[in-house]
C-alpha positions in Angstrom: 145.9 -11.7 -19.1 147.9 -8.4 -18.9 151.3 -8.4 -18.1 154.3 -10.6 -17.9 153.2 -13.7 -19.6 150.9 -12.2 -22.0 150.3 -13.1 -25.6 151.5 -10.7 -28.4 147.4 -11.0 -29.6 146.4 -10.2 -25.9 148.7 -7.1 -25.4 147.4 -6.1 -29.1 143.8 -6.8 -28.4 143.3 -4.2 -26.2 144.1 -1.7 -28.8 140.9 0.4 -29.7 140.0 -0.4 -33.4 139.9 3.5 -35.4 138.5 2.3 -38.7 134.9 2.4 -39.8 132.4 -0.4 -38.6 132.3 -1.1 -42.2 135.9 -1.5 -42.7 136.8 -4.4 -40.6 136.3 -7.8 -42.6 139.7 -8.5 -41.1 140.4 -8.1 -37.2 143.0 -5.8 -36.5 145.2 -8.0 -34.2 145.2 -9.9 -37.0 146.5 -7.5 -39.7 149.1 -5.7 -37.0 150.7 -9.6 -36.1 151.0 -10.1 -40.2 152.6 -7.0 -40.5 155.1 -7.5 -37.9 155.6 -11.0 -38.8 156.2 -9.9 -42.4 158.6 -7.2 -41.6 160.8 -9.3 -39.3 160.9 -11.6 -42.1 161.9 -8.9 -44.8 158.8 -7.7 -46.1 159.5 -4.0 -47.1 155.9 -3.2 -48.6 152.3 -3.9 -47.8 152.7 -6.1 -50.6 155.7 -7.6 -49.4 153.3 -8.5 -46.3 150.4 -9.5 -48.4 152.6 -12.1 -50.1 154.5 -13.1 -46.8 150.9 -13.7 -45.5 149.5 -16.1 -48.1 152.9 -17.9 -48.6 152.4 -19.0 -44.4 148.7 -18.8 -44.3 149.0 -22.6 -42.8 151.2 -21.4 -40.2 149.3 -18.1 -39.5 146.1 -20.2 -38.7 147.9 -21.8 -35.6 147.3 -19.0 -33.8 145.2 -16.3 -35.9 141.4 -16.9 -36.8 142.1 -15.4 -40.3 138.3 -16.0 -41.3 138.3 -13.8 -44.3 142.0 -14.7 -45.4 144.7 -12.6 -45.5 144.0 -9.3 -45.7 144.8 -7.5 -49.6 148.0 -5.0 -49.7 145.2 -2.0 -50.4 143.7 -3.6 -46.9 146.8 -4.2 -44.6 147.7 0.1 -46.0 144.3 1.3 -45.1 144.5 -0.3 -41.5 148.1 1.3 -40.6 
């Protein structure tokens, strides 16, 4: 579904995915919705976002696969 009604992980899974094949334990959705999560929360830092991410890992899970985790700080600054 595009358009009014549309998921936040829809509308972001269209998104064309620039890093290398080899590069992509985590899904990108994935790592964009933690990031934005973790800055409305406060995160300043891919650190910040890291932490934020394994503090609500349960809670992330309710609507992200997450099947490697949350992705490292070095991960989540290599994807932006």
């Amino acid at each position: 579904m595009n358009g009014v009604g549309a998921t936040l992980t829809e509308h972001l899974g269209t998104l064309e995915d620039p890093r290398a094949r080899h590069l992509t334990d985590h899904k990108l959705v994935e790592i964009i919705i933690i990031a934005i999560c973790g800055v409305i929360c406060g995160a300043e830092t891919w650190t910040d976002i890291e932490l934020f991410g394994n503090e609500r890992l349960e809670w992330l899970r309710q609507f992200l696969e997450l099947e490697n985790g949350i992705p490292s700080h070095d991960t989540l600054a290599a994807a932006s």
